[in-house]
C-alpha positions as CSV (number, residue, x, y, z in Angstrom):
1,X,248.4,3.1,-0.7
2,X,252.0,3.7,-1.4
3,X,253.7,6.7,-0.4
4,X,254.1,7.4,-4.1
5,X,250.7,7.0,-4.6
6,X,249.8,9.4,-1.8
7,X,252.6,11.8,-3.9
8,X,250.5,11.3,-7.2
9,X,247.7,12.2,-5.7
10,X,248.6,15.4,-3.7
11,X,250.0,16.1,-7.4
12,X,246.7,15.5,-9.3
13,X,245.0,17.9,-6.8
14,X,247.7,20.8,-7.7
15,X,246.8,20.0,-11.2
16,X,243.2,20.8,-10.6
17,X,244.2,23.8,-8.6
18,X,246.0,25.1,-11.6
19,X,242.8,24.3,-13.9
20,X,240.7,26.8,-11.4
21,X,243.4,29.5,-11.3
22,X,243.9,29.1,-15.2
23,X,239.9,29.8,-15.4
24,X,240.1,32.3,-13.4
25,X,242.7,34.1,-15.3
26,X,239.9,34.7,-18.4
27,X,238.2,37.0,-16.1
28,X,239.2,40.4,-18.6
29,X,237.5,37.6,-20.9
30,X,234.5,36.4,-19.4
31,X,233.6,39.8,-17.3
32,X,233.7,40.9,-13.8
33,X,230.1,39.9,-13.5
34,X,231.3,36.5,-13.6
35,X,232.7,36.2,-10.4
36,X,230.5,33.9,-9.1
37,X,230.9,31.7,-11.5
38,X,234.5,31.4,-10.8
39,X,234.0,30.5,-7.2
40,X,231.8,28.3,-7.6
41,X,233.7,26.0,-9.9
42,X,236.5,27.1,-7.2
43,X,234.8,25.6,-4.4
44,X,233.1,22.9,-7.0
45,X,236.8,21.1,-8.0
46,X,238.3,21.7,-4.6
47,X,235.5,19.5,-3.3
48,X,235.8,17.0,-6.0
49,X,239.7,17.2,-5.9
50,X,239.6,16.8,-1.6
51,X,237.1,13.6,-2.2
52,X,238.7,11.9,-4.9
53,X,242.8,13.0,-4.0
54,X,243.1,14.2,-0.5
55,X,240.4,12.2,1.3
56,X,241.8,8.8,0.6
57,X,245.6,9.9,1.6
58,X,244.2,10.3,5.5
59,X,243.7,6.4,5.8
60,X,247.2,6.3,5.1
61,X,248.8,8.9,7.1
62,X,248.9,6.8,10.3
63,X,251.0,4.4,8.6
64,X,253.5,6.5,6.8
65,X,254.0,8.1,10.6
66,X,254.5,4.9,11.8
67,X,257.2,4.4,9.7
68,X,258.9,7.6,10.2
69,X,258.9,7.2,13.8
70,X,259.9,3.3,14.0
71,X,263.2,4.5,12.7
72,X,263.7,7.6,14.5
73,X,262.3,6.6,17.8
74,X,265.0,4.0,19.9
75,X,262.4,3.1,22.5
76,X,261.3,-0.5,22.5
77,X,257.4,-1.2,21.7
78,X,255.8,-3.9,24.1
79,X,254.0,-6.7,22.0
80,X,251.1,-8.4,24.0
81,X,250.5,-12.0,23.2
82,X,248.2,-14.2,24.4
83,X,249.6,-17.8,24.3
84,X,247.3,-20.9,25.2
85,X,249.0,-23.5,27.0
86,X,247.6,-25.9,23.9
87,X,250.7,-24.8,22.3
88,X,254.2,-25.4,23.8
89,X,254.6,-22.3,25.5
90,X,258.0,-22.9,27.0
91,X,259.1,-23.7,22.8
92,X,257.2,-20.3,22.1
93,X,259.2,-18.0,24.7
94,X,262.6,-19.9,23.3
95,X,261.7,-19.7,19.8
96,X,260.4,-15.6,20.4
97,X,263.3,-14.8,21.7
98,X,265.6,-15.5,19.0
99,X,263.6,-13.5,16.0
100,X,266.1,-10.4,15.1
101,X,264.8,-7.4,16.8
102,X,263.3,-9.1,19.8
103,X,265.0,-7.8,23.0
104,X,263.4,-9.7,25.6
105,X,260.3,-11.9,26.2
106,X,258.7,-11.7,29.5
107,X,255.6,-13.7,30.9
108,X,253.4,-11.5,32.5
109,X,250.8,-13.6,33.5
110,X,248.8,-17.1,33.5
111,X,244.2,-17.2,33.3
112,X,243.3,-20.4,34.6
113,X,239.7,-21.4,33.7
114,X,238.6,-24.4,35.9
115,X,234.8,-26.3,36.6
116,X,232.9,-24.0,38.9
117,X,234.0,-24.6,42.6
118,X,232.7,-23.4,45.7
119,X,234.0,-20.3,47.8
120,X,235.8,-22.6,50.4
121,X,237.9,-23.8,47.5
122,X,238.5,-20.3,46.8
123,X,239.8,-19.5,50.1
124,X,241.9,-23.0,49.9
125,X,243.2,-21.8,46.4
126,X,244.4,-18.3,47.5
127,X,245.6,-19.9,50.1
128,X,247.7,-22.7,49.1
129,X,249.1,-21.0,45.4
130,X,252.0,-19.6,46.4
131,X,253.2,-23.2,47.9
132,X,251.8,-25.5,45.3
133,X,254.6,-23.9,43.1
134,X,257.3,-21.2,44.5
135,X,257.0,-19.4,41.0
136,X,253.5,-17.8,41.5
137,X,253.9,-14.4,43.3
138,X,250.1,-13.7,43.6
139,X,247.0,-14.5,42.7
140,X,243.2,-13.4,42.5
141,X,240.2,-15.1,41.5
142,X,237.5,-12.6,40.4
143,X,234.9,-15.9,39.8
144,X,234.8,-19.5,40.9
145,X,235.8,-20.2,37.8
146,X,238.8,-18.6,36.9
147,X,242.5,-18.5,38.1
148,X,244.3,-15.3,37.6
149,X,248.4,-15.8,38.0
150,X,251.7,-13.6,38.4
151,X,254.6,-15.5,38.5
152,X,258.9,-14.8,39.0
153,X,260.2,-13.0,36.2
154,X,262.2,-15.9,33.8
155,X,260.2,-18.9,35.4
156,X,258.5,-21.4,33.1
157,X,254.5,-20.3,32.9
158,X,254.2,-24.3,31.4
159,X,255.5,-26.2,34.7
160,X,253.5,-23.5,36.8
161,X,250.5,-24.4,35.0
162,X,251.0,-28.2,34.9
163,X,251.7,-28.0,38.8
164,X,248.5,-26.5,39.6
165,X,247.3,-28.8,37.0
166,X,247.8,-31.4,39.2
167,X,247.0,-30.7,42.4
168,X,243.5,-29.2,41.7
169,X,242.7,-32.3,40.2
170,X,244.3,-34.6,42.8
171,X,242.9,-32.4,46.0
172,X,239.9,-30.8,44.5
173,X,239.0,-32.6,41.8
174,X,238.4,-30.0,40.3
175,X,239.2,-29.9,36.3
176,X,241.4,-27.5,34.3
177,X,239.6,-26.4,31.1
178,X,242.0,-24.3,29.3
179,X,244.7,-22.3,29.7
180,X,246.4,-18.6,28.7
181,X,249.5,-17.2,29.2
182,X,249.9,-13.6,28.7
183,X,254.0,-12.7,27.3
184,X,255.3,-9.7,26.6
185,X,257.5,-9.4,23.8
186,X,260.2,-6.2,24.2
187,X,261.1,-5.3,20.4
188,X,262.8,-2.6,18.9
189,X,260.8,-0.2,17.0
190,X,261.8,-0.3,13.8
191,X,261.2,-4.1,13.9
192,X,257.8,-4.3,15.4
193,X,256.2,-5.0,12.1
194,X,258.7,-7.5,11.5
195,X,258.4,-9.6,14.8
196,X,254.6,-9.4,14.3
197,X,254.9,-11.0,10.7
198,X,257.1,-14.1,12.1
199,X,255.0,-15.1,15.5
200,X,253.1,-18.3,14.5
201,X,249.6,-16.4,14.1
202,X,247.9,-19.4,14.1
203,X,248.8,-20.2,17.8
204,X,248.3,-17.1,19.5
205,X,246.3,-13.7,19.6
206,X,248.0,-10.6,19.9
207,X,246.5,-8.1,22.2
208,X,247.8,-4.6,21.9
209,X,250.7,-3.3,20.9
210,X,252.2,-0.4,23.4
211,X,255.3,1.9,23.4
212,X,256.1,5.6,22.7
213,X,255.5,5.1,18.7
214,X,252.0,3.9,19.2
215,X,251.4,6.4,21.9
216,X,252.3,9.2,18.9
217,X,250.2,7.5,16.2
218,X,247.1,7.6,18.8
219,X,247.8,11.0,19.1
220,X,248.1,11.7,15.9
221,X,245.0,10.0,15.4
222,X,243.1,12.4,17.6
223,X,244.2,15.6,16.1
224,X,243.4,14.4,12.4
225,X,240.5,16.2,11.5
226,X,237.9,14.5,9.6
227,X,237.3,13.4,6.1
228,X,234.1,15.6,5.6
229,X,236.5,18.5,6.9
230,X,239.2,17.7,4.5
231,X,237.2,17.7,1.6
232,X,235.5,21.2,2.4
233,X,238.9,22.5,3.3
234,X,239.9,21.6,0.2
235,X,236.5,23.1,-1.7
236,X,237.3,26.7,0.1
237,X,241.1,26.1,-1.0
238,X,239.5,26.4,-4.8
239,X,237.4,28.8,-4.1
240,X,240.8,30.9,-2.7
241,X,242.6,29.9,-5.7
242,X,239.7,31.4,-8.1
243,X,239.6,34.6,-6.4
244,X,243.7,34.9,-6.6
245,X,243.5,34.5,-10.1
246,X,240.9,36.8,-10.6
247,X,242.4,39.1,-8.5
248,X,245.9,38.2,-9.4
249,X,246.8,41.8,-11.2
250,X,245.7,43.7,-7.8
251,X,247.6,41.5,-5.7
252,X,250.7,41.7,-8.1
253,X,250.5,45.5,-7.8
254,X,249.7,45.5,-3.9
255,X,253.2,43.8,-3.5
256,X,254.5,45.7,-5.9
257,X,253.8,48.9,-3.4
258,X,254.9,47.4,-0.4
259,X,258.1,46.5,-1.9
260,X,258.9,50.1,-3.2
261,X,257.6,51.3,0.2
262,X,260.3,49.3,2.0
263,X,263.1,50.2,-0.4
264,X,262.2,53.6,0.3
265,X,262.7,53.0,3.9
266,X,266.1,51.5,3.4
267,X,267.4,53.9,1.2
């Protein structure tokens, strides 16, 4: 939904409030004694108006945040991507880094998974890493299974992996099944959407988006109430509405006093 849309809709809803308060204007007509009546269809079209007109606008109120804030917020967003090495991940990085908006593009990270090996491989592996290729910084192995790399900021993830490749199957023969390489793209925030339209979606998975914009639409997203609570916020509205135009030549004449009474005061 547009935000035009979202306007019709919040207009449509006005409409119907002016219906209830136009009903409730015929009270000298229809009696006093009719009261009820009046708040029920009150509460009655302020229901149907929240469910049909107001309801549908909160699926869309994360989005129009998001792009309010994209333009009004300078902090970068952080794109997770997860890149397997079945691609040309060195080609990716280059390619990434020259889509407007994109500020930097970092890899953060490198999963190995391997054939099943036995824990004095382990200890030969978390051993030996670091010197097998001067780019890996640390690593862990939470199974004997799977290789969990950080390597030296701007290094090439693709030679690191191809290194290892190597010399598990030459020393260990031990077999590399696949490969992922987790980047981080540094984008400006009103391009996020952008960026995220030109990565080749066929060739990777993006993880999570992060950054001071999504922290505020999570936010926001907690304090939204919900869609049940809308619509009878909007069925007591009516009902409020009904009563003000039942009402509406007490009220006129209760300002009316307090008015005078603070003329008085100043005069």
């Amino acid at each position: 939904m547009g935000t035009l849309a979202a306007i019709l809709m919040i207009v449509l809803f006005f409409v119907l409030m002016v219906f209830v308060f136009s009903i409730a204007l015929l009270t000298p007509l229809i009696g006093k004694r009719n009261l009820l009546f009046v708040v029920f269809l009150g509460f009655t079209v302020g229901v149907i108006g929240g469910a049909f007109f107001i309801s549908p606008i909160m699926d869309d109120i994360p989005d129009m945040a998001r792009a309010v804030y994209q333009f009004t917020d300078d902090s970068p967003e952080v794109i997770s991507v997860d890149v397997s090495t079945n691609t040309n991940v060195t080609q990716f990085i280059k390619t990434t880094k020259s889509i407007e908006g994109v500020k930097s593009v970092e890899s953060s990270g490198i999963t190995i998974k391997t054939d099943a090996f036995s824990d004095t491989w382990k200890n030969i592996i978390m051993g030996r890493a670091s010197s097998i290729n001067s780019n890996v910084t640390s690593i862990s192995i939470p199974s004997n299974n799977t290789l969990i790399l950080q390597v030296k900021e701007n290094s090439d993830p693709q030679t690191v992996i191809n290194s290892l490749d190597e010399w598990l199957m030459f020393v260990g023969g031990i077999n590399v099944k696949y490969s992922t390489v987790h980047v981080s793209v540094n984008v400006d925030a009103s391009q996020v959407d952008s960026v995220v339209s030109k990565l080749p979606q066929d060739q990777i998975v993006i993880t999570g988006i992060k950054g001071p914009v999504e922290d505020k639409i999570n936010y926001l997203n907690s304090v939204l109430p919900k869609k049940s609570n809308v619509v009878l916020v909007c069925g007591f509205l009516g009902m409020l509405v009904g009563l003000a135009g039942v009402f509406i030549d007490t009220i006129m004449e209760g300002l009316r006093r307090t008015m005078n009474k603070f003329r008085r005061k100043e005069g």
